[in-house]
Phi, psi and omega in degrees: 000137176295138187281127198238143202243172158241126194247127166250119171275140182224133153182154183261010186237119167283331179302317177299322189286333193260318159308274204293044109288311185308289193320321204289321175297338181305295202281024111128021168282175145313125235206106155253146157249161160192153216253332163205187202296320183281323178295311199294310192289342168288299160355268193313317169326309179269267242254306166105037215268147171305300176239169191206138184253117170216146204272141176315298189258099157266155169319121169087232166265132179292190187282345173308280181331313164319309173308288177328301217277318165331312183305306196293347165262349167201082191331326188241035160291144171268106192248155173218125174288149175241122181195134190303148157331334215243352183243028167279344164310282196322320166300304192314315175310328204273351195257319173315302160309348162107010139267156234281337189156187183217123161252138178277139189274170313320115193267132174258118190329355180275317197270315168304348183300318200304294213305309191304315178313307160309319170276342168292321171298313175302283165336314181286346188287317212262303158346282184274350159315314171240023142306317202298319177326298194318279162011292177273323179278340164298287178293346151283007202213131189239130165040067180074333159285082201272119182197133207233352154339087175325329178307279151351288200273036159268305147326310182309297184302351192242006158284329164308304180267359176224038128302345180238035185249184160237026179307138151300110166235126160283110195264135177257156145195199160262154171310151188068004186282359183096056181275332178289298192333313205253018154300281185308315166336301205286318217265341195274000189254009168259173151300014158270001201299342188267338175250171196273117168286126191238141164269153181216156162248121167262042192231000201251007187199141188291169194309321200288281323203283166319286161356299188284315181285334181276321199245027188034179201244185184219139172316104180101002181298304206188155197330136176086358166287079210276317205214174201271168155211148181284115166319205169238356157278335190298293187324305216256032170281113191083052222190187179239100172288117159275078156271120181241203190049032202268058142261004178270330223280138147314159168285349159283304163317313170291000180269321223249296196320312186285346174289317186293315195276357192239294196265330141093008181209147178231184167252145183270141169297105168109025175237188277133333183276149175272116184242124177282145166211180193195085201237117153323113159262151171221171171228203185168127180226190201205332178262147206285142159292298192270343165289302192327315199276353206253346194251029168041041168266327193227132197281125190286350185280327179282332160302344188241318134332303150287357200253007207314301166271142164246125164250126149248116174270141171298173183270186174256359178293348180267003160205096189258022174254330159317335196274349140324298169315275185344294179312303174290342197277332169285343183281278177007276189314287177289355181292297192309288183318323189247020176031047191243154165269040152259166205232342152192223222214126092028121180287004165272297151350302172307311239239298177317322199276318185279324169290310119024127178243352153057088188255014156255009197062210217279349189281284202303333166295322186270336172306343228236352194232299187318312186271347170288324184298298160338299184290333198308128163258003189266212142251350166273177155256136196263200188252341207250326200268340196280327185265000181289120165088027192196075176327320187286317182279339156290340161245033187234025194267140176327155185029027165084356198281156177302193173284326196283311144342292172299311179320296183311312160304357175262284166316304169294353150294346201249315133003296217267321183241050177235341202063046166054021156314056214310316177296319184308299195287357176294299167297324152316315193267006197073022170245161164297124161322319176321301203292313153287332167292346173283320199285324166326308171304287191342273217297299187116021178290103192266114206207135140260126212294132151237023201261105161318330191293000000 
């Protein structure tokens, strides 16, 4: 059964607005009119119609202006023009502008049905594409961690069984794999969860400084020390202390740190009073542990202190089953943000994201989905949006070709074997017709159009 939609007619001539409501209610949509542009935006404001037929040249506002201002009260409305012969430039613009296509008046109600069909198909595509997401990101996802990895979910699982211990743990990985992200985990899955998870970086501040910042200070310890300050064991008391980067920490500091975790109590820098705490530690590193301890960097009795649970995290090129979950969670999350309508990703993207060994993780996949997002002009993300301004992913694309390259040569295969039908390849590629005549340009693809539609 055809999937039946709500539909807005915009034309200032009723005969046209009054067949295609009659024709469109026959075949079993929803049928709204309106005669011009200020009518039309109250109509999508209130009632929220999905798709909207609008005649290009109107009284007051046309239908371009008519697009704009529609997008911005329902970003994902779908429009389709209605336009005269001698005004199809003018259409093609109006496609730039993000509509779905263009019909020529006189129009035979068989072909616009098809155009409609398509795009109710499309629309139900881009629907369910992120029902499906949703889904999959639900049944993946543990206390902000999405993962469906076995490697993963095995993390998960072992976050699970010492999360209500008070034991110490060191999550090893490499940067960006989410070592604070399976910090906070352990801690929101404790009885500690109600008190303050405090982060401390010890690779971010010199040694006199850290000091000060881990165990606070007593008034007069040392120049600018105006009034007493509470450290970040003092804050995180009955809490979670997080250090993380702590192979950077000293040897004087790894001296006090192993006092506190053996004796459960320090002196504030420049004091005497004994401050008792109840604390969690977890760490994090990025570095081989034991070339350290073995190169006297790092003292083996605080290692064995810290080390009680070990969590390893993969990189993410070792869990690629994940990177899809990831890839939408980050779009989802910055679409929202940057306040845009996109909805995935381009099967060419798709296909870079999984090859792709991503040697920063997962902080470099969302930096890398953050900044596409931004660029993007579509509703996908294109190959061209993913590699604009980020030299490591342009030149790591399969078989060495840059993104832009691979793209072109991809549309021109797609090209080739439409006989340059343009709606078919369009549809092929998961672009907008608008959108391929723009990368046609862009590119310099000399193809001749033989597409009627």
């Amino acid at each position: 059964m055809k999937k039946k939609v709500k539909i807005l007619v915009v034309d200032d001539e009723a005969i046209v607005r009054e067949s295609l409501r009659d024709w469109l209610s026959d075949v079993g949509h929803q049928v709204l009119t309106a005669e011009n542009g200020p009518q039309a935006l109250e109509v999508i404001e209130k009632q929220k119609p999905g798709i909207a037929i609008v005649d290009l040249v109107m009284p007051g506002m046309d239908g371009i202006e008519l697009l704009r201002r529609a997008k911005e009260i329902s970003p994902g409305i779908e429009m389709i023009i209605i336009t005269a012969y001698g005004s199809i430039p003018t259409a093609i613009t109006a496609m730039r502008e993000g509509a779905y296509d263009y019909i020529e008046k006189p129009f035979c109600p068989e072909k616009a049905e098809l155009l409609i069909e398509r795009l109710v198909e499309h629309k139900g595509l881009i629907e369910e594409n992120i029902s499906l997401h949703q889904k999959l990101e639900e049944r993946y996802r543990f206390e902000n961690i999405i993962a469906k990895s076995p490697k993963m979910q095995q993390v998960i699982e072992v976050i699970r069984v010492i999360a209500k211990s008070n034991a110490t743990v060191l999550i090893i990985g490499d940067t960006g794999t989410g070592k604070e992200l399976v910090a906070r985990a352990i801690h929101s899955q404790s009885y500690r969860k109600d008190k303050p998870f405090v982060a401390v970086s010890c690779a971010a501040l010199p040694e006199s400084l850290l000091e000060s910042e881990l165990f606070g200070h007593e008034k007069g310890a040392f120049t600018g020390a105006h009034a007493q300050r509470k450290g970040k064991f003092e804050v995180a008391h009955r809490g979670t202390l997080f250090l993380d980067e702590i192979g950077e920490m000293s040897a004087n500091i790894q001296v006090h740190l192993l006092r506190v975790l053996e004796e459960k109590e320090f002196t504030r820098v420049g004091g005497n009073e004994l401050v008792k705490v109840d604390v969690r530690v977890i760490s994090a590193t990025n570095k081989d542990m034991k070339t350290a301890i073995a190169s006297s960097q790092f003292r083996e009795d605080l290692y064995y202190r810290l080390n009680v649970v070990t969590i390893e995290l993969p990189p993410l090129r070792e869990r690629k089953e994940d990177m899809p979950l990831l890839a939408q969670h980050f779009l989802k999350k910055f679409a929202a943000e940057n306040q845009k309508e996109i909805t995935g990703f381009s099967p060419e993207v798709t296909d870079f994201l999984l090859k792709y060994e991503w040697p920063g993780n997962v902080r470099e996949l969302e930096n890398a989905i953050e900044r596409s997002v931004i660029l993007a002009k579509d509703s996908y993300i294109e190959v061209a949006d993913l590699a604009q301004g980020n030299l490591s992913l342009a030149r790591s694309t399969p078989l060495g070709q840059s993104l832009g390259k691979m793209e072109k040569n991809h549309i021109l295969t797609i090209l080739n074997e439409t006989s340059s039908n343009y709606s078919e390849a369009a549809r092929i590629l998961g672009i907008s017709r608008a959108t391929l005549y723009n990368k046609i340009r862009a590119y310099g693809l000399a193809v001749k159009k033989i597409d009627s539609n």
